[in-house]
Every structure is written in C-alpha cells, then in structure tokens.
MDTraj code that builds the backbone (N, CA, C; nanometers):
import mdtraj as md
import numpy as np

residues = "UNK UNK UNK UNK UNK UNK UNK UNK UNK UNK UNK UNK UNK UNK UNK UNK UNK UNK UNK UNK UNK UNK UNK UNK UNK UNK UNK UNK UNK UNK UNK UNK UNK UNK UNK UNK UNK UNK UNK UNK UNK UNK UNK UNK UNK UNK UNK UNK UNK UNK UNK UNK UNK UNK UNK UNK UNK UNK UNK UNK UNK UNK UNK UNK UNK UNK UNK UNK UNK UNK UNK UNK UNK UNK UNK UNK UNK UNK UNK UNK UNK UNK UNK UNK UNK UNK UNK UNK UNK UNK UNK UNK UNK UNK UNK UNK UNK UNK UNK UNK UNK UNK UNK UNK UNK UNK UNK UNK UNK UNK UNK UNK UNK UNK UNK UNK UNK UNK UNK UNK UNK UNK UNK UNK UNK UNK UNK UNK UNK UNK UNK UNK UNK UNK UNK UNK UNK UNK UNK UNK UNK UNK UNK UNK UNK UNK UNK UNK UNK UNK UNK UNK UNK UNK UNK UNK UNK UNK UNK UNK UNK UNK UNK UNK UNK".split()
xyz = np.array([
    [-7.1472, 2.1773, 3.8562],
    [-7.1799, 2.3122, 3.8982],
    [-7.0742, 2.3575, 3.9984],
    [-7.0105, 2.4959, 3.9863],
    [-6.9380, 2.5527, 4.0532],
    [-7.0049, 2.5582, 4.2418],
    [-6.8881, 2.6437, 4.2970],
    [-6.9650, 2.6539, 4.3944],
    [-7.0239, 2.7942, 4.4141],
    [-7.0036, 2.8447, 4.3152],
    [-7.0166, 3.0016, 4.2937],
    [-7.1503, 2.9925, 4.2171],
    [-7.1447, 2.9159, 4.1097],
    [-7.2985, 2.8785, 4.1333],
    [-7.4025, 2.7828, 4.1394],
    [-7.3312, 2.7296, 4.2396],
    [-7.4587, 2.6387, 4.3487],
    [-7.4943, 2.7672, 4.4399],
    [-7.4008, 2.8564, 4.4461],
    [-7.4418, 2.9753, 4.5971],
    [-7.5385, 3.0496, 4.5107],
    [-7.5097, 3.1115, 4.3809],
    [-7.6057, 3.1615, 4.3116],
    [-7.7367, 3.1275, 4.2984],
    [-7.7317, 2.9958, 4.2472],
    [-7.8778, 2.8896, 4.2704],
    [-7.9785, 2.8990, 4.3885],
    [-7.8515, 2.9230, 4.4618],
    [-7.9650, 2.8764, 4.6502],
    [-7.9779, 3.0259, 4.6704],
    [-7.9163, 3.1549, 4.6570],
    [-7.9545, 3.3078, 4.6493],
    [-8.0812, 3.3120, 4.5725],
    [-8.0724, 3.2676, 4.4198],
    [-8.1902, 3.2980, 4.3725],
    [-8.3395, 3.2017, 4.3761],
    [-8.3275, 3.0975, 4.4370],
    [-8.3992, 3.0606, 4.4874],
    [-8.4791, 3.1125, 4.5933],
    [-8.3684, 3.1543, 4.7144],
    [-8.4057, 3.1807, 4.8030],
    [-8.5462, 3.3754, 4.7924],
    [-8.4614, 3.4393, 4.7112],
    [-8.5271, 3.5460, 4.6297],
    [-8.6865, 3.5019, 4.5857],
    [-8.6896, 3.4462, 4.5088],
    [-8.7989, 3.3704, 4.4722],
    [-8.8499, 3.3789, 4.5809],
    [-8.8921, 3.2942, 4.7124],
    [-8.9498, 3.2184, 4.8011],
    [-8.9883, 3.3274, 4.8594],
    [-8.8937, 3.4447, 4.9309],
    [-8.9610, 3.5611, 4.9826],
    [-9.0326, 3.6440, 4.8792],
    [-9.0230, 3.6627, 4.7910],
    [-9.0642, 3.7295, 4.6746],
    [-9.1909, 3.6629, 4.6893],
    [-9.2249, 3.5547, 4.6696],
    [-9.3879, 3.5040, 4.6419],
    [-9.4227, 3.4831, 4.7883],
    [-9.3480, 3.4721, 4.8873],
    [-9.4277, 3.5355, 5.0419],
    [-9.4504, 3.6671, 5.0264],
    [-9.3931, 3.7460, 4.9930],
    [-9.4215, 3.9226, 5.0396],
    [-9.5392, 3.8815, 4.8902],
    [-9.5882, 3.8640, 4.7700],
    [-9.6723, 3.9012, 4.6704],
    [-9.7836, 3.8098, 4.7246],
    [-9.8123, 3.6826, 4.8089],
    [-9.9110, 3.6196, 4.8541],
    [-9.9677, 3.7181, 5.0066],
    [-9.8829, 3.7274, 5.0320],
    [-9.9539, 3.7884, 5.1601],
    [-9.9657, 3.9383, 5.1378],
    [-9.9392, 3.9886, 4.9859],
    [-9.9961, 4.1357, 5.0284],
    [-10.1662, 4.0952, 4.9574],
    [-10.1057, 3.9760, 4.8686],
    [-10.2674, 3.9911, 4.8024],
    [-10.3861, 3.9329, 4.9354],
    [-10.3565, 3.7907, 4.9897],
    [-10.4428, 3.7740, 5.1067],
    [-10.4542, 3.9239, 5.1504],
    [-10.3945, 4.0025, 5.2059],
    [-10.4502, 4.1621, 5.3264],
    [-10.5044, 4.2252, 5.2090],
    [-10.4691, 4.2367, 5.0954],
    [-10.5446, 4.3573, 5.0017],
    [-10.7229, 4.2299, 5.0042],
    [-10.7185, 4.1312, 4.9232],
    [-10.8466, 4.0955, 4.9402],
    [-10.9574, 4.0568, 5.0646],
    [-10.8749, 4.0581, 5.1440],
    [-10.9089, 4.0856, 5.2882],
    [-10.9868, 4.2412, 5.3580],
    [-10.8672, 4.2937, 5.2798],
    [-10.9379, 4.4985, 5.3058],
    [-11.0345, 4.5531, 5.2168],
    [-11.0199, 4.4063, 5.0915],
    [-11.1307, 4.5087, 4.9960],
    [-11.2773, 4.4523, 5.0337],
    [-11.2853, 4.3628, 5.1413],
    [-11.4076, 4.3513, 5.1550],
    [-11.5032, 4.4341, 5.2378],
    [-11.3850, 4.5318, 5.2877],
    [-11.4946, 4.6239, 5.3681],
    [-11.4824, 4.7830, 5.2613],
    [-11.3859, 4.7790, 5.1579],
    [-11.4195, 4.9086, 5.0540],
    [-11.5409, 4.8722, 4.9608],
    [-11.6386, 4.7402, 4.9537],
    [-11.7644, 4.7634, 4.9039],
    [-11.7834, 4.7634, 4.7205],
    [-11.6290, 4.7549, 4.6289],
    [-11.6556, 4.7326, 4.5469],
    [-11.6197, 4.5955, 4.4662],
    [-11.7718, 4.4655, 4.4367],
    [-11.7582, 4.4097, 4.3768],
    [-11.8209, 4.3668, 4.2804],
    [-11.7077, 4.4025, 4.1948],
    [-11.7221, 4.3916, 4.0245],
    [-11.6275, 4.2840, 3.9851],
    [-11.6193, 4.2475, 3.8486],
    [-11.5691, 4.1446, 3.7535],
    [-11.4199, 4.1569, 3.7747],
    [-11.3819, 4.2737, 3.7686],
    [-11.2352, 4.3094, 3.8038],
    [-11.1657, 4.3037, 3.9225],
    [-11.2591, 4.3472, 4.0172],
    [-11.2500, 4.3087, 4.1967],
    [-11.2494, 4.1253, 4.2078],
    [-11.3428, 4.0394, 4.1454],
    [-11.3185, 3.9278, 4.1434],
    [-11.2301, 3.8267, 4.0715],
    [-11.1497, 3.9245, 3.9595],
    [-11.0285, 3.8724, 3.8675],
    [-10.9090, 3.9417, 3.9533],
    [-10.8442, 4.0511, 4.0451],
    [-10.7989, 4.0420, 4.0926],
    [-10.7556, 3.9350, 4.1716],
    [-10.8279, 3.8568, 4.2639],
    [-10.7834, 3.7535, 4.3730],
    [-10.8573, 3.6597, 4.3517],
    [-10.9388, 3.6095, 4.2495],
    [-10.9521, 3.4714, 4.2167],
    [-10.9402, 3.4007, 4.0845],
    [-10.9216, 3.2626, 4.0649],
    [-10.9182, 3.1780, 3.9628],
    [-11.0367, 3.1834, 3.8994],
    [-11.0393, 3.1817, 3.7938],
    [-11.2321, 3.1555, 3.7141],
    [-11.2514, 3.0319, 3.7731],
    [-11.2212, 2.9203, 3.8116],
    [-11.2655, 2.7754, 3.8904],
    [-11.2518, 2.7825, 4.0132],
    [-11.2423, 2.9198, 4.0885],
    [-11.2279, 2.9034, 4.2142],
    [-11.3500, 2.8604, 4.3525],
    [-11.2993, 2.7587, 4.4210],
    [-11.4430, 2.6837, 4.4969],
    [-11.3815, 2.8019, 4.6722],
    [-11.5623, 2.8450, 4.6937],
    [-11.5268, 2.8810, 4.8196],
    [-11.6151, 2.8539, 4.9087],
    [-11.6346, 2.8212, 5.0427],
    [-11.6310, 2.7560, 5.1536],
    [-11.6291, 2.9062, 5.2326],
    [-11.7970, 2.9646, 5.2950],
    [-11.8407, 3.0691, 5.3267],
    [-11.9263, 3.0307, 5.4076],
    [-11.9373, 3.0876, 5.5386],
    [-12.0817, 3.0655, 5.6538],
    [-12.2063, 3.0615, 5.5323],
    [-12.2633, 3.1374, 5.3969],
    [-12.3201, 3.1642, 5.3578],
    [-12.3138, 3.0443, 5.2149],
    [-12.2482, 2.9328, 5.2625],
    [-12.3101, 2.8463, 5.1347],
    [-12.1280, 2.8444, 5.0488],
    [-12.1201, 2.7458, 4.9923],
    [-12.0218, 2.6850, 4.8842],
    [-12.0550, 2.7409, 4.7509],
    [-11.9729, 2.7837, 4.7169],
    [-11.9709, 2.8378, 4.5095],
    [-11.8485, 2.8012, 4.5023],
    [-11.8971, 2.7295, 4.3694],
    [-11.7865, 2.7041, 4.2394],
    [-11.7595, 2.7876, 4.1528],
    [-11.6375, 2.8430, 4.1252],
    [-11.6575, 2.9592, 3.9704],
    [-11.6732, 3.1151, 4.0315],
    [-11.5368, 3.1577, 3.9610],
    [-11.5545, 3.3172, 3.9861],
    [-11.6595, 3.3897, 4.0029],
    [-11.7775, 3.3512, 3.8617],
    [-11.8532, 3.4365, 3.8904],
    [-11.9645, 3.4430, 4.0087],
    [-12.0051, 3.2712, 4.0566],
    [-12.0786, 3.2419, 4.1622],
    [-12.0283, 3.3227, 4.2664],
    [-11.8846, 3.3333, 4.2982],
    [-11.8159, 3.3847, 4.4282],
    [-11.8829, 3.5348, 4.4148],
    [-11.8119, 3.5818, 4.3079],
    [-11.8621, 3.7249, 4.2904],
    [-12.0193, 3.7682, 4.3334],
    [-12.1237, 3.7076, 4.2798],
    [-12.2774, 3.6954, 4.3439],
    [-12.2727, 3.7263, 4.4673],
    [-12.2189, 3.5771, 4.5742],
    [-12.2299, 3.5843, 4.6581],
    [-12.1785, 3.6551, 4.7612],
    [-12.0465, 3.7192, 4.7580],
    [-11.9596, 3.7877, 4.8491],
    [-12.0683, 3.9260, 4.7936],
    [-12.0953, 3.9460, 4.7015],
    [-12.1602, 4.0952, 4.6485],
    [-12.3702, 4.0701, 4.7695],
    [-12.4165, 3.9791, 4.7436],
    [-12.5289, 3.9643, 4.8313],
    [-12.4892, 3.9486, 5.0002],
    [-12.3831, 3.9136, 5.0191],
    [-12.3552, 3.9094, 5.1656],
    [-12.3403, 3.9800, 5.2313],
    [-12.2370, 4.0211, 5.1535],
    [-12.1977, 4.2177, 5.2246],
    [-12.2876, 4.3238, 5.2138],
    [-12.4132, 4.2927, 5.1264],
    [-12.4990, 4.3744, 5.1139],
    [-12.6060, 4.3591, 5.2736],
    [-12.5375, 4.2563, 5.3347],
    [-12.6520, 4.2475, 5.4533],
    [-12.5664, 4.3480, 5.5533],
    [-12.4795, 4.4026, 5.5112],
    [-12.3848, 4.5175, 5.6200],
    [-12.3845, 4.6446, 5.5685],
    [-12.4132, 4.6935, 5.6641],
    [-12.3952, 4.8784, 5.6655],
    [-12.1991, 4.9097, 5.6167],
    [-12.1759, 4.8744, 5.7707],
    [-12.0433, 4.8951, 5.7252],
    [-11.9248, 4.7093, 5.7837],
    [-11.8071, 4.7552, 5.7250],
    [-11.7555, 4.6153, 5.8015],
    [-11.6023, 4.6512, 5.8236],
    [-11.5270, 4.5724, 5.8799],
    [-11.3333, 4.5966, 5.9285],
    [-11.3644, 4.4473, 5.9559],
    [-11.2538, 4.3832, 5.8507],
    [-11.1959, 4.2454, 5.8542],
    [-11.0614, 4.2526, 5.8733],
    [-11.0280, 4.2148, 5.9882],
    [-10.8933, 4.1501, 5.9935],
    [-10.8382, 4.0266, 5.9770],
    [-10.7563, 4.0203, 5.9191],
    [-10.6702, 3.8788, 5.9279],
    [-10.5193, 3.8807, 5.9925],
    [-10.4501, 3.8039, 6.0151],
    [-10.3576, 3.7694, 6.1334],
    [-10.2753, 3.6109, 6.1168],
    [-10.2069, 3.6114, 6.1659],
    [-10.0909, 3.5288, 6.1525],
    [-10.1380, 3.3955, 6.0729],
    [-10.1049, 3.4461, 5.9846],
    [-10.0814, 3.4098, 5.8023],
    [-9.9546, 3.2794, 5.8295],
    [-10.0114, 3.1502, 5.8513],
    [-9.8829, 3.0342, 5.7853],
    [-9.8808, 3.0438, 5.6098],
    [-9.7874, 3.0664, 5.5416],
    [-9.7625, 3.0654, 5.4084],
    [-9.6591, 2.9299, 5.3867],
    [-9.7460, 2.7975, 5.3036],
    [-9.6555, 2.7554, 5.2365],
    [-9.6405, 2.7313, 5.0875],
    [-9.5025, 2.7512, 5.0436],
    [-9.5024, 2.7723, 4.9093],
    [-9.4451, 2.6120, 4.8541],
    [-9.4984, 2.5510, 4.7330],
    [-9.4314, 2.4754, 4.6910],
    [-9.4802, 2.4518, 4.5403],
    [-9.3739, 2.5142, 4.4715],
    [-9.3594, 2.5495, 4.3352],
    [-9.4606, 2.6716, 4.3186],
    [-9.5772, 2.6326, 4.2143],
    [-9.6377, 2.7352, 4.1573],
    [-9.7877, 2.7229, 4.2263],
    [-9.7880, 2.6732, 4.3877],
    [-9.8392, 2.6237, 4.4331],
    [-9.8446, 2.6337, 4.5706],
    [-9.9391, 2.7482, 4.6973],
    [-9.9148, 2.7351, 4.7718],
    [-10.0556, 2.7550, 4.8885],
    [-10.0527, 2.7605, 5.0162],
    [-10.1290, 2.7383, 5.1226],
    [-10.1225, 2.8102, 5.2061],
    [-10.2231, 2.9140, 5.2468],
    [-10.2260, 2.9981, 5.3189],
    [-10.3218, 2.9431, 5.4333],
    [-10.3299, 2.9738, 5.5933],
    [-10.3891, 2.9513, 5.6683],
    [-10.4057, 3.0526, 5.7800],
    [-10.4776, 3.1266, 5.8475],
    [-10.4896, 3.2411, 5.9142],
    [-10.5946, 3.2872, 6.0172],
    [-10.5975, 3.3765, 6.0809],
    [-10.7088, 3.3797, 6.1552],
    [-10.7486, 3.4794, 6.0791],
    [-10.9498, 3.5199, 6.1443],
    [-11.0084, 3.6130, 6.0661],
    [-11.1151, 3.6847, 6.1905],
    [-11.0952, 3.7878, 6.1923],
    [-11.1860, 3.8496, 6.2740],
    [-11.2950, 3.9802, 6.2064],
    [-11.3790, 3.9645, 6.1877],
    [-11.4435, 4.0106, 6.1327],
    [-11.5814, 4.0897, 6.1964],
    [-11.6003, 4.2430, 6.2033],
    [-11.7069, 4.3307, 6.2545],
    [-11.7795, 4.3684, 6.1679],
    [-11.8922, 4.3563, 6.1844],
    [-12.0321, 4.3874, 6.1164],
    [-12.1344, 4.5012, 6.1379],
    [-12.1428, 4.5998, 6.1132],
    [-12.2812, 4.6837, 6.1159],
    [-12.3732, 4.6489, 6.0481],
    [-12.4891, 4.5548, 6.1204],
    [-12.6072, 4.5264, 5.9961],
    [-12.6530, 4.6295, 5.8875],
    [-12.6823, 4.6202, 5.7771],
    [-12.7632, 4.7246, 5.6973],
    [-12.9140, 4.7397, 5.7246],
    [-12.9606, 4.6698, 5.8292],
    [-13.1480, 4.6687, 5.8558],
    [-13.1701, 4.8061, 5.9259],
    [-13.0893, 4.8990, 5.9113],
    [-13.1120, 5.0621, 6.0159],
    [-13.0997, 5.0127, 6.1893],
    [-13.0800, 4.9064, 6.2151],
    [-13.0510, 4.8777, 6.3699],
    [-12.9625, 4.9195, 6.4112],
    [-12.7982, 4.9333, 6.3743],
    [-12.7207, 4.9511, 6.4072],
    [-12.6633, 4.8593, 6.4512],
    [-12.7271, 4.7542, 6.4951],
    [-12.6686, 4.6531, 6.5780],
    [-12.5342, 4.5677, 6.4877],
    [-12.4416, 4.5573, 6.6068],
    [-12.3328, 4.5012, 6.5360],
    [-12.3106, 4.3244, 6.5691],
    [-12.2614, 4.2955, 6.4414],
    [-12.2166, 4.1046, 6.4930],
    [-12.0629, 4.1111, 6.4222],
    [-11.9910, 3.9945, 6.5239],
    [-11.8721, 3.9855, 6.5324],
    [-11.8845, 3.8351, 6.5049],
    [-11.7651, 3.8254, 6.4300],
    [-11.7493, 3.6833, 6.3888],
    [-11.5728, 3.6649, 6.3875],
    [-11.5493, 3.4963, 6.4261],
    [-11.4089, 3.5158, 6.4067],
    [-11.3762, 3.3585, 6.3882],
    [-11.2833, 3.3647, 6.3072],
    [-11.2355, 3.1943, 6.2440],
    [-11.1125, 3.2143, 6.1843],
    [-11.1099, 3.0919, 6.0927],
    [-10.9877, 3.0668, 6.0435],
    [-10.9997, 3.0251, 5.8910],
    [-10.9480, 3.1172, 5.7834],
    [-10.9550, 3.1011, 5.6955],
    [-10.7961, 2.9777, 5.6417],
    [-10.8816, 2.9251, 5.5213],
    [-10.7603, 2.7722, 5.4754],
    [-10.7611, 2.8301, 5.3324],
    [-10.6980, 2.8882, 5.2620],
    [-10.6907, 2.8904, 5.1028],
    [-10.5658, 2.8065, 5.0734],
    [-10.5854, 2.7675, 4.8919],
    [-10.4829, 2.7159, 4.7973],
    [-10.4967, 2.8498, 4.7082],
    [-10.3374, 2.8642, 4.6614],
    [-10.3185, 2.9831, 4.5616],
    [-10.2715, 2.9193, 4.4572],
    [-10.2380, 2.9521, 4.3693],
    [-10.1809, 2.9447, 4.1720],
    [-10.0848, 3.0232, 4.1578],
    [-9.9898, 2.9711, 4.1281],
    [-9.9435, 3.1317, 4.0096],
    [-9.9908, 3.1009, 3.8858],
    [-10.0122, 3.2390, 3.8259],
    [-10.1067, 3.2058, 3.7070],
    [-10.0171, 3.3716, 3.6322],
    [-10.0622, 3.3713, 3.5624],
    [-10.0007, 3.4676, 3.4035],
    [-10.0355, 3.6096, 3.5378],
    [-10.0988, 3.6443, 3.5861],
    [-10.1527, 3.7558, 3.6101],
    [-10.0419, 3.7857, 3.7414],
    [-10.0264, 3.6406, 3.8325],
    [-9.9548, 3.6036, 3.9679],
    [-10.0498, 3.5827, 4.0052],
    [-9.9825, 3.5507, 4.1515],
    [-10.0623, 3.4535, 4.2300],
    [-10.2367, 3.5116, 4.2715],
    [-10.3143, 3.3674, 4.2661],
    [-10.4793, 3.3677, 4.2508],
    [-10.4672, 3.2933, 4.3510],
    [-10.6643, 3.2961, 4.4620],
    [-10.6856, 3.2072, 4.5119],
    [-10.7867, 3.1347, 4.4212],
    [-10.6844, 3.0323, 4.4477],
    [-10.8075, 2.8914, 4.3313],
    [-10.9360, 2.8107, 4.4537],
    [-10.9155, 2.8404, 4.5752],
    [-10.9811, 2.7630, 4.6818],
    [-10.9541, 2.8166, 4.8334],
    [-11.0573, 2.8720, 4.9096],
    [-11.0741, 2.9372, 5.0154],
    [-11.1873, 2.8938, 5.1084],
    [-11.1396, 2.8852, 5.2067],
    [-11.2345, 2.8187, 5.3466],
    [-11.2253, 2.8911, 5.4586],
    [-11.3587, 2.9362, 5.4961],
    [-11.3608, 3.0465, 5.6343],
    [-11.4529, 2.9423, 5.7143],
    [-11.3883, 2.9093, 5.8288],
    [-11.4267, 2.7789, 5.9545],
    [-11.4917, 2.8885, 6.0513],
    [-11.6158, 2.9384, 6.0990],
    [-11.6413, 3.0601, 6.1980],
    [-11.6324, 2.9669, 6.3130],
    [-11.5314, 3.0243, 6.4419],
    [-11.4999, 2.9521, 6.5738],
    [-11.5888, 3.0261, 6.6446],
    [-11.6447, 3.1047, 6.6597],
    [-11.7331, 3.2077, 6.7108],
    [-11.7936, 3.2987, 6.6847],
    [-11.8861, 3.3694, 6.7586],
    [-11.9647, 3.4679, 6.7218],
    [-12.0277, 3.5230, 6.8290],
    [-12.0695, 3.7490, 6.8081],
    [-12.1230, 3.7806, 6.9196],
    [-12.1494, 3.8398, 6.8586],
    [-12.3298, 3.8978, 6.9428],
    [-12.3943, 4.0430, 6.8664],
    [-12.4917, 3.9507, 6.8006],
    [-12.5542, 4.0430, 6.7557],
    [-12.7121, 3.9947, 6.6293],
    [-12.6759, 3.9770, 6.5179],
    [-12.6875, 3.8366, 6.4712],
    [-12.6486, 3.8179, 6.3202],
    [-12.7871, 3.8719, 6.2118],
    [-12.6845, 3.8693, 6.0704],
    [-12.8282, 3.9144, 5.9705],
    [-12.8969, 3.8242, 5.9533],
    [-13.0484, 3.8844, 5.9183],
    [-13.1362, 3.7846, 5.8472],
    [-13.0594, 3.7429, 5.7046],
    [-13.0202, 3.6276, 5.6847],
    [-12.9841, 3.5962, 5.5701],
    [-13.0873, 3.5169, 5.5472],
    [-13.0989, 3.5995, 5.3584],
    [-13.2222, 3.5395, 5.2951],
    [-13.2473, 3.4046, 5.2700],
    [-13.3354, 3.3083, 5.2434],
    [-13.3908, 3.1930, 5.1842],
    [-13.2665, 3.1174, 5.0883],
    [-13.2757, 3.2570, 4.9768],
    [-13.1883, 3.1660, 4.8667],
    [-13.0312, 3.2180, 4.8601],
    [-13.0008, 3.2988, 5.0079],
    [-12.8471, 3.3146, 5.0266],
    [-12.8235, 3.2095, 5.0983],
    [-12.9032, 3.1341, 5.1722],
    [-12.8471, 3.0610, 5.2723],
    [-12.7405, 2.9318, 5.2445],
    [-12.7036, 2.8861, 5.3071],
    [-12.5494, 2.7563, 5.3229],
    [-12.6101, 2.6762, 5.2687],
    [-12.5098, 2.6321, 5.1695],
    [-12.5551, 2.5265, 5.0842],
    [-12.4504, 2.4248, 5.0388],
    [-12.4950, 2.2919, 5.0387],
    [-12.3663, 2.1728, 5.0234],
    [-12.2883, 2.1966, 4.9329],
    [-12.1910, 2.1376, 4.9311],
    [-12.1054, 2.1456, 4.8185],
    [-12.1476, 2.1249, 4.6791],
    [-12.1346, 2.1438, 4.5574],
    [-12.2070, 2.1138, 4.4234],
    [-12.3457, 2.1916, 4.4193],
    [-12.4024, 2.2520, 4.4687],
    [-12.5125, 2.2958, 4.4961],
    [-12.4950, 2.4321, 4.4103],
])
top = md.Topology()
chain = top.add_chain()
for i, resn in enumerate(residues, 1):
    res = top.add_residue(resn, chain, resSeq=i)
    for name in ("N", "CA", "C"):
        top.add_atom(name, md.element.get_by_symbol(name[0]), res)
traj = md.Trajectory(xyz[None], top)
C-alpha cells in the first residue's frame, strides 16, 4: 500500500468514526426527546430499537421490542407532562458495535390532577447495532442516583421486575 493510500485509509476511516458518532448521538437525543412528545407506536419503537432489545427501567426489565413498547407507553402514561435530558454522552465505537453511557435527568408532572412534580436523575448504559436501517439500541440501562418530589403510584402489574420475567 502506497502512502497516499494508507493516508486515504486512515481519512476514511477516520470519516466513518465521526460519522457514526454524530448518527449515534443524534439518535440517543432524538429518542431521548421523543419521550416527552408522547407518541408510542410500532414505528416510534422501530425507530431506536432492535426487535431483541433488553431494557433495564426503574419500572421492571423487558425483553423484545414489543414488551419495551408496552412498557415505556404505560409509564409515561403515569405523567401529565415530562423534559428528559441527557448529557455527556461517552460514545464508544467498535466496528458495527458500540456503547453509549450518559447522564439522565428527568422532570415529571404526575397525570393524577395533583400537579405535583418528581425529578429523577441517573445514568443511562446502552449497546447499539448497526443494522440495515443504522444504528439501533439492542440494550439500555437507566441506574436512578436520585430522586425529589412525589413519585407515581405505579400500578401492581407495572411494577420492577427481575430479569426474564
């Protein structure tokens, strides 16, 4: 190999690497923002996840797109309104294969007519794919480090549940 293109090689490599940083981290903030625009459907959950995707939620473990979909759709239903932020995003990429880690701060208006608000804040851990569509989260973990304000009554059969469950 020349050296004209070994330089080519390590340019388009390098292309690549920011390329799937700027397309991972717009999808983390877009699925991040769409949880306070309120629409989830089949298409909202094929956007940013794998059909085998396992997630790791204050509200219990699901396996499988569509479980996620259920549950993020019954959770948010315990909020009036919500503003999730996320924040300094470590991205690592390796191959078709990478690891996102971040903080998450998250505001709540219950939906019970109280008004009362709860604040929650942690650190989300996902694994992504590239997959035919681009990059998916195949596996996502929200760790809550804290909390203030009145949390919801979460129901009986929303509640946290082991893994495989």
């Amino acid at each position: 190999m020349t050296s004209t293109e070994s330089a080519t090689a390590a340019m388009q490599y390098q292309l690549q690497y920011l390329t799937d940083r700027a397309e991972i981290g717009d999808l983390m903030d877009r699925c991040l923002r769409s949880l306070d625009e309120g629409r989830f459907d089949e298409e909202w959950a094929r956007a940013f996840h794998t059909e085998d995707v396992t997630a790791e939620m204050p509200i219990g473990t699901v396996h499988g797109r569509g479980a996620l979909l259920a549950r993020v759709r019954a959770g948010m239903a315990l909020f009036d309104r919500t503003v999730h932020l996320g924040t300094n995003p470590v991205i690592e990429i390796d191959g078709d294969r990478a690891t996102v880690r971040g903080a998450q701060l998250s505001t709540h208006v219950l939906a019970d007519g109280s008004e009362e608000v709860f604040v929650s804040a942690g650190h989300t851990d996902s694994t992504l794919v590239r997959t035919a569509d681009g990059w998916r989260i195949a596996a996502t973990s929200l760790r809550i480090v804290w909390t203030r304000g009145t949390p919801p009554r979460v129901p009986a059969d929303l509640g946290a549940q082991a893994p495989g469950a």
